[in-house]
C-alpha positions, 0 to 999 in steps of 0.5 A, spaced: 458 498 464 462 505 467 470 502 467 476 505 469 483 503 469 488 506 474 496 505 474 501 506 479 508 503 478 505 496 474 500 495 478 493 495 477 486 496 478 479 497 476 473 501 477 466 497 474 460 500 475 453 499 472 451 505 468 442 504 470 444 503 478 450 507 479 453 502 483 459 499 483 465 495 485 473 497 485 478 490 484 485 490 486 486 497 489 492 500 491 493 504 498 496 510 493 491 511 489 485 512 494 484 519 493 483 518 485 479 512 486 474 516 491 475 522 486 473 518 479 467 514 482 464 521 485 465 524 477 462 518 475 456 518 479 458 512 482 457 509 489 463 503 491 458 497 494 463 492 494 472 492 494 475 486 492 482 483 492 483 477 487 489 475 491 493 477 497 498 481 494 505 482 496 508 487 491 503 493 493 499 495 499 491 493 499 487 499 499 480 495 501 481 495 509 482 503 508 476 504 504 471 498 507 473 503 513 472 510 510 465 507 505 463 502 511 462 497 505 464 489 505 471 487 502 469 481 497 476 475 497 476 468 495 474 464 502 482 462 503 484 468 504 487 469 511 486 477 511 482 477 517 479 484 515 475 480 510 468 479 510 466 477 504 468 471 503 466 468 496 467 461 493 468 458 486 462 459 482 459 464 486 457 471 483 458 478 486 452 482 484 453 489 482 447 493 479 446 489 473 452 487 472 454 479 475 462 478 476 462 470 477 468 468 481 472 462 479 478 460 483 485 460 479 491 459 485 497 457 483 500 464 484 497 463 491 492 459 494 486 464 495 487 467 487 480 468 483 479 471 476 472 474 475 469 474 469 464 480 467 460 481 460 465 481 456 472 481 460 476 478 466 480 480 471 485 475 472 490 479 477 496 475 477 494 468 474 494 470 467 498 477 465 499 479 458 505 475 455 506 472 463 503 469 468 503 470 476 509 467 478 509 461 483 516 463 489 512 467 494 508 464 500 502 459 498 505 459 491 504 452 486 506 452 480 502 445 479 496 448 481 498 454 476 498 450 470 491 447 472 488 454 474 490 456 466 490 451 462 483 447 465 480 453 467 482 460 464 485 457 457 477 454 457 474 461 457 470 464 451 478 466 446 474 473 444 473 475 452 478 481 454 484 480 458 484 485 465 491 483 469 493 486 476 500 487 472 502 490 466 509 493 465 508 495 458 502 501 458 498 496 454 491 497 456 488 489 456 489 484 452 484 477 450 484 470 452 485 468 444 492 472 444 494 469 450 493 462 449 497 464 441 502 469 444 503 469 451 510 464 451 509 461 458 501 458 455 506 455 449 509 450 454 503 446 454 507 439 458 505 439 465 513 437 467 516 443 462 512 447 466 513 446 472 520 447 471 520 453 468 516 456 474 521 453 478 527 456 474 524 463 473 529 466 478 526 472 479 527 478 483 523 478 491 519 485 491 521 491 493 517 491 499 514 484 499 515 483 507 511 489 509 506 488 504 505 481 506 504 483 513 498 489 512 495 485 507 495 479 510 493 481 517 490 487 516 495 491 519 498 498 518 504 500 513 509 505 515 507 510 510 499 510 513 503 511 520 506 517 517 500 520 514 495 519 519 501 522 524 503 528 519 496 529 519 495 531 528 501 535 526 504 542 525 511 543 521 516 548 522 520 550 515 527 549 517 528 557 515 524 558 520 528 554 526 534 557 524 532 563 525 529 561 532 536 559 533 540 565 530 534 569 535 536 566 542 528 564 543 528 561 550 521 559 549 521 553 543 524 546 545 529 543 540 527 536 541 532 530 537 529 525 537 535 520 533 539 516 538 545 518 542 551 517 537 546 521 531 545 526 536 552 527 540 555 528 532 552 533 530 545 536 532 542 543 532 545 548 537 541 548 543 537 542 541 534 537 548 536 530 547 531 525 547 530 518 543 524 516 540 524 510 543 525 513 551 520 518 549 513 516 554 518 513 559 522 519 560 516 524 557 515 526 565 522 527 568 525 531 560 519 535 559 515 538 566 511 543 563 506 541 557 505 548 555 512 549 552 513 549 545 516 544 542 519 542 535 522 535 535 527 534 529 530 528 527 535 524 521 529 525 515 523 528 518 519 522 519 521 519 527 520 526 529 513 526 525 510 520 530 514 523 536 510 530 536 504 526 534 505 522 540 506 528 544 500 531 542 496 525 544 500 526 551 498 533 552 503 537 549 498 541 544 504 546 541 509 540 539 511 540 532 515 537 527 522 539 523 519 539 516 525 535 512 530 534 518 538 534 520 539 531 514 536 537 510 538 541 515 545 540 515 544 541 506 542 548 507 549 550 512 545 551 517 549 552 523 550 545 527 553 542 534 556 537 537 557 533 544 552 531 550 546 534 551 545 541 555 
């Protein structure tokens, strides 16, 4: 067996691959490390066959959608999952072949309904039922604390003590744990009673995650996060330094459009001289009548530099093939003391 672990931010994920066939399978992948992913498995000599969720995650966000596009590979989850970009759809007992490599499923909900573990020669990934020295905890959408203490003391507790324990999450850079340490050691499988255990999940009163909404959202329905939107934006895109606009500015030169693209109060406070007024959110309604000529070159700028990245990828895709974006925003801008003005538009 070929295996990697990846780490971003306590989350992580597995590369497995069999060493005769070259193929493979990557488990729990996250959005930010797509690069390293492609990166490993090509320095390895590995082709990715298969992409697997053990959960929907919603602490982090899912690579498989992207990489399924990208690779033109199946994404494998529990057959409860309501990710419609699913498509591999697997059931308790089942087995994903990977060269010689079998990874048997074994449904564990509790964190959510649709939790597996997958166990592998020697190792299981647990995702986030079973973590070293914790478990997944049971507060978000489609948790079950109940179904918890069945999934861990009937099902994952029963399996071989000597099998290496792979959890979606660890905090403390520890690289796996066993079955047998866990079951000794990990304080939530001390509490063995059904009602105690209940109740302590019920009790742990822990933070929400940072971006469990977006998160949620994009794995849940496929969807784009932000952060994507951005990067596929900035990706259409020329940027201009603030050095070089200001410069522009000091220069007088009539043949660059200064678009600002935050709201009117943002605008009217402070905004570099010169620059044309027009809110993201009026942009392909005003487009027409603001800006006549879609030959001008066109610099669109905004608070942090992020609003005025989609709108010059907008108005690329509308024509204006010399629209451009400010690298880093007013906010940057007005940090470097770089000359502003105030009041309505010219």
């Amino acid at each position: 067996m070929i295996f990697e672990s990846f780490s971003a931010g306590g989350c992580r994920s597995y590369l497995l691959g069999c060493a005769d066939s070259c193929a493979a399978v990557l488990i729990d992948p996250e959005i930010g490390l797509i690069d390293r992913y492609l990166a490993t498995a090509a320095r390895d000599g590995l082709r990715i066959r298969y992409l697997v969720d053990t959960h929907t995650h919603a602490d982090h966000f899912s690579a498989t959608q992207e990489l399924a596009q990208r690779l033109q590979i199946p994404v494998a989850m529990y057959r409860l999952s309501s990710a419609p970009f699913v498509n591999l759809r697997v059931d308790d007992g089942e087995m994903l072949i990977v060269g010689k490599l079998r990874l048997q499923v074994l449904h564990t909900p509790g964190h959510t309904r649709d939790s597996m573990c997958l166990v592998v020669e020697d190792r299981v990934f647990t995702g986030d039922t079973l973590l070293m020295g914790g478990t997944g905890r049971t507060d978000l959408p489609t948790g079950d604390p109940d179904a918890l203490y069945d999934s861990l003391f009937e099902r994952v507790l029963r399996l071989d003590p000597a099998l290496q324990v792979y959890p979606a999450h660890e905090y403390k850079n520890r690289t796996h744990s066993t079955i047998g340490d866990e079951a000794a050691n990990n304080p939530r499988l001390q509490v063995r009673d059904r009602a105690e255990f209940i109740a302590m999940m019920n009790n742990l009163n822990l933070n929400m995650p940072t971006h469990i909404t977006e998160a949620l959202r994009t794995n849940m329905s496929g969807g784009k996060t932000v952060a994507q939107m951005l990067a596929r934006a900035a990706a259409t895109v020329p940027f201009m330094s603030l050095a070089e606009l200001r410069s522009r500015v000091e220069a007088g030169a009539d043949e660059l459009v200064i678009l600002d693209v935050r709201e009117r109060e943002a605008y009217e406070e402070a905004h570099v001289p010169g620059a044309k007024h027009l809110p993201r959110g009026q942009l392909e309604l005003r487009v027409n009548q603001d800006l006549p000529d879609p030959t001008r070159r066109i610099v669109a700028c905004c608070e942090f530099g992020r609003i005025s990245t989609l709108a010059a990828a907008t108005l690329r895709e509308m024509g204006f093939q010399r629209a451009a974006a400010l690298d880093g925003g007013m906010k940057a801008w007005r940090e470097a003391g770089y000359p502003t003005r105030s009041g309505k538009s010219p």
